[in-house]
LUMNUFI-932129 format. One line per field, with one value per residue (C-alpha): residue number from 1; residue in three letters; x, z, y. Coordinates in nm, 3 decimals, decimal comma. Each point is the difference from the previous one (the first is absolute). Layout:
BEGIN
num	NUM / ...
residuo	ala / ...
east	X / ...
up	Z / ...
north	Y / ...
//
This chain:
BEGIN
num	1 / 2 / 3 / 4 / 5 / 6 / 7 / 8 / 9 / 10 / 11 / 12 / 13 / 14 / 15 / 16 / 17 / 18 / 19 / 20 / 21 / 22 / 23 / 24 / 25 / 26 / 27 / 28 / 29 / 30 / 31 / 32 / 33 / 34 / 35 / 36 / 37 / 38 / 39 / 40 / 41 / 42 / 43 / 44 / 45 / 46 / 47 / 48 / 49 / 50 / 51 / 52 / 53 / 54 / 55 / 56 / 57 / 58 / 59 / 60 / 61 / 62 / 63 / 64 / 65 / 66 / 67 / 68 / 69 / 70 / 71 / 72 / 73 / 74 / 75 / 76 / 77 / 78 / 79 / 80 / 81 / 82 / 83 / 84 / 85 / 86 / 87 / 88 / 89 / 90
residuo	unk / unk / unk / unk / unk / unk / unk / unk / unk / unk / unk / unk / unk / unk / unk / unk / unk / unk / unk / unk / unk / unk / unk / unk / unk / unk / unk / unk / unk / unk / unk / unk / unk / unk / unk / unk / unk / unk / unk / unk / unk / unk / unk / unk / unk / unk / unk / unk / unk / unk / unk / unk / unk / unk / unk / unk / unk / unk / unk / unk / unk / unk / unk / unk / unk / unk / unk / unk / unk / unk / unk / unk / unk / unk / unk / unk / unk / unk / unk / unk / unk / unk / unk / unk / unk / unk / unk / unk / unk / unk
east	-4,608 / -0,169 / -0,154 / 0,316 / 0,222 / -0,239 / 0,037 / 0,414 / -0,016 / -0,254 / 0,253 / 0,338 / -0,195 / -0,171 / 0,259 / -0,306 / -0,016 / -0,109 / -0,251 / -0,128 / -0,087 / -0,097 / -0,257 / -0,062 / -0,034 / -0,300 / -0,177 / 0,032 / -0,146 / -0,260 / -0,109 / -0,016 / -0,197 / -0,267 / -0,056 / -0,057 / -0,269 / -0,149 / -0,101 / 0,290 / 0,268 / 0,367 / 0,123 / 0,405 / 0,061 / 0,304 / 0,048 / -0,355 / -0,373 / -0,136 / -0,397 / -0,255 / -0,262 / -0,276 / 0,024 / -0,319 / -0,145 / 0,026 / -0,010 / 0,283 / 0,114 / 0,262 / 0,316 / -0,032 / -0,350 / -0,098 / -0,346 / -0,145 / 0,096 / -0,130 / 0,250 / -0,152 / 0,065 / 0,344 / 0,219 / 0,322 / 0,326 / 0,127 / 0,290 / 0,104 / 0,325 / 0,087 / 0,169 / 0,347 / -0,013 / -0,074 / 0,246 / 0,270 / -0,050 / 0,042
up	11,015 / 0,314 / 0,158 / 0,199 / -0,354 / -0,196 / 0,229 / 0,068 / -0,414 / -0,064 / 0,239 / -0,148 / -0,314 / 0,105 / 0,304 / 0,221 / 0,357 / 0,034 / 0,298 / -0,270 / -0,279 / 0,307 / 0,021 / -0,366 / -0,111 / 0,308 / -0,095 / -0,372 / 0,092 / 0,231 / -0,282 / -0,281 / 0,303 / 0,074 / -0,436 / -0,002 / 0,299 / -0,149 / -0,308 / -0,216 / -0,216 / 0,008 / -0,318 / 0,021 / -0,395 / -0,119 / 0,348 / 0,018 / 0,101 / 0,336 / 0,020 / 0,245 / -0,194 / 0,130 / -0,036 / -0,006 / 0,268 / -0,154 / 0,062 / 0,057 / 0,086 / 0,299 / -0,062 / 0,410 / 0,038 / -0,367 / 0,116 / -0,205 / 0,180 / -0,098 / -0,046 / 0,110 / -0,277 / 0,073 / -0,101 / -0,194 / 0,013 / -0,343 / -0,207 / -0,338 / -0,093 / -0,216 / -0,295 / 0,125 / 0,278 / -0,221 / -0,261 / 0,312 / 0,132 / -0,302
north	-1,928 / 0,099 / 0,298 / 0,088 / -0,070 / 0,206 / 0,324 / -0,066 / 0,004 / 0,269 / 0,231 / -0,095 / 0,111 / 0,322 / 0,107 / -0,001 / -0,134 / -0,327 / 0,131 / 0,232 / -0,248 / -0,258 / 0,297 / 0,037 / -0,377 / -0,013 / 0,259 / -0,111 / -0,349 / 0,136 / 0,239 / -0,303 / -0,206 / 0,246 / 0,069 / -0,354 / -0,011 / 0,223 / -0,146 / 0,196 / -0,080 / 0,125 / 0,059 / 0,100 / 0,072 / -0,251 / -0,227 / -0,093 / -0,023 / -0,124 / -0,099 / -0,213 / -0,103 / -0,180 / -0,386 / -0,170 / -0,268 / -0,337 / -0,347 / -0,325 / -0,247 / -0,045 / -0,206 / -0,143 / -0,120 / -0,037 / 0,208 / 0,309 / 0,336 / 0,339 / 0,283 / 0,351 / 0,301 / 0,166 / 0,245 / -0,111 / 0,184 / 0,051 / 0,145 / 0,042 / 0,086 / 0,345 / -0,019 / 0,178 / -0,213 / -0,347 / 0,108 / 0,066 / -0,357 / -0,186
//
């Protein structure tokens, strides 16, 4: 499912406009997106939990050249599944 399949669902659902949850499902993304810059965590009780922790620099090997490269620290995009939502899919 896609962005435009999600928001034709979510409005056959709710009887909302799709403009209006267009508007919704941005702002919902942005708001996740800006948590995450800034060093939070989104916690959404029974769908899930959204964090960026820091990953730290290391060192390996590339798979082209065979020569050692250095990988700078990073933040990593993670989620973990809810229970109501893992219990749902399976």
């Amino acid at each position: 499912m896609n962005k435009g399949e999600l928001i034709e669902k979510m409005a056959q659902e709710c009887g909302l406009s799709k403009h209006a949850l267009h508007n919704v499902l941005e702002c919902f993304l942005e708001t996740i997106t800006a948590a995450l810059a800034d060093d939070g965590i989104v916690k959404l009780k029974g769908f899930g939990t959204f964090s960026a922790p820091v990953r730290a620099a290391r060192e390996t090997r590339s798979l082209h050249s065979g020569e050692m490269i250095r990988i700078p620290s990073h933040k990593a995009i993670k989620f973990k599944a809810g229970l109501r939502l893992t219990k749902a899919v399976q």
